[in-house]
C-alpha positions, 0 to 999 in steps of 0.5 A, spaced: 626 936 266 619 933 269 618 935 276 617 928 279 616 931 286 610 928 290 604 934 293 601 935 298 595 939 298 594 942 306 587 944 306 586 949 313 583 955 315 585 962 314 583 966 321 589 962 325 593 967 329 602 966 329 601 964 336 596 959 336 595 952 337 592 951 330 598 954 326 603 951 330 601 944 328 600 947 320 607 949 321 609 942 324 605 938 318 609 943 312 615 942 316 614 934 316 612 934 310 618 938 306 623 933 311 620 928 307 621 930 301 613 932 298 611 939 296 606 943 300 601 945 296 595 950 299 590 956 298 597 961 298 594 966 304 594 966 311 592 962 317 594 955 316 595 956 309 602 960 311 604 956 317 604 949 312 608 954 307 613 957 313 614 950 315 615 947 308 619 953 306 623 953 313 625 945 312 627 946 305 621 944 301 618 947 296 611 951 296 605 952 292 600 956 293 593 956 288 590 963 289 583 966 288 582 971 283 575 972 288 580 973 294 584 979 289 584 984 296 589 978 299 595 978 299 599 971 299 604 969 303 611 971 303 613 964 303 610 960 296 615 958 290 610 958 285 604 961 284 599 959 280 592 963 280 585 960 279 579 964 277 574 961 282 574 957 289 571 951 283 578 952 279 582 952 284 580 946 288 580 942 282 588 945 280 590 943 287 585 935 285 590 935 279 596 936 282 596 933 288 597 926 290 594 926 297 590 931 302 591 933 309 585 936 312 587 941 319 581 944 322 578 949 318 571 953 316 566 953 310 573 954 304 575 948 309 568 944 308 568 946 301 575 943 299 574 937 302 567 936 300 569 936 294 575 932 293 571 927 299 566 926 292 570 926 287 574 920 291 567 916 291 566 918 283 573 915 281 575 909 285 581 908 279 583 914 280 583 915 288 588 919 293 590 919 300 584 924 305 586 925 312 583 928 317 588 932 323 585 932 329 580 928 333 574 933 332 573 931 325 572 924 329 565 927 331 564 931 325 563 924 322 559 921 326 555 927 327 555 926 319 552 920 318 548 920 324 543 926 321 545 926 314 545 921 309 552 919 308 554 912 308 560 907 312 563 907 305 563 914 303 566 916 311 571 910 310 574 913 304 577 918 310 582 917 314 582 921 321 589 922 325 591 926 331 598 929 330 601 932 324 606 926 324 601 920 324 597 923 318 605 924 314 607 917 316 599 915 314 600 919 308 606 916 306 604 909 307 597 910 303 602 911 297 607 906 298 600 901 298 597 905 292 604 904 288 605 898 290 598 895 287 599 899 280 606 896 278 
């Protein structure tokens, strides 16, 4: 049977404690996400990763994790239903560009950076085949301004990039984004 299922892919960082704000709304965001019937796709470890898997998980949703072989000390985290295992950070970011039907960007470190990056490029190479990118948190509101401030991104290229203060505006968002995408390919 083919799994119709839309995925989220949650990309955040690992270093969040249980007890942090950080996690706590990376749980808020899996546990939305699963109520409103998307599979959470993430890196599969701990941090942000685990709290949007928890969430998910403890809300009925399913839960993917996308693991590194170069991160083979790491343990996933005990609340993946799938497990699919990439040789490098290049392969699995590009399973998780495959499968996913949008991304939702927490606050994060360099993986962070490097995941959005490139999934921020592929969406400017490939407008036919563009997903849904938002940004939780008002600090990704500086970090894109002090991008186009001293590097040489453009208005177009940050407007591909939605930024959002709340778990719940970036599900709503991310919902909205692709009810407008299906209704323009029917």
């Amino acid at each position: 049977m083919l799994n119709t299922r839309r995925v989220a892919a949650v990309f955040g960082g690992s270093r969040a404690e249980p007890h942090s704000a950080e996690y706590a709304e990376a749980y808020t965001l899996g546990a939305l996400l699963a109520q409103r019937g998307f599979a959470v796709m993430n890196g599969g470890y701990q941090g942000t990763m685990e709290a949007s898997a928890r969430g998910a998980k403890e809300h009925g949703g399913h839960v993917i994790g996308v693991l590194s072989n170069e991160f083979g000390w790491l343990d996933p985290n005990p609340y993946l239903d799938e497990i699919t295992c990439s040789a490098d950070l290049f392969a699995r970011i590009r399973e998780m560009h495959a499968r996913a039907d949008g991304f939702i960007v927490l606050k994060g470190s360099m993986g962070t950076l490097a995941e959005l990056a490139l999934v921020w490029n592929l969406a400017r190479i490939d407008a036919q085949h563009r997903k849904p990118i938002i940004l939780v948190g008002e600090a990704w509101r500086r970090v894109l301004g002090a991008w186009r401030e001293h590097l040489a991104v453009t208005a177009e290229e940050t407007n591909l990039l939605q930024v959002v203060s709340r778990p719940e505006e970036a599900v709503e968002l991310l919902l909205a984004q692709l009810a407008n995408d299906k209704t323009r390919t029917e």
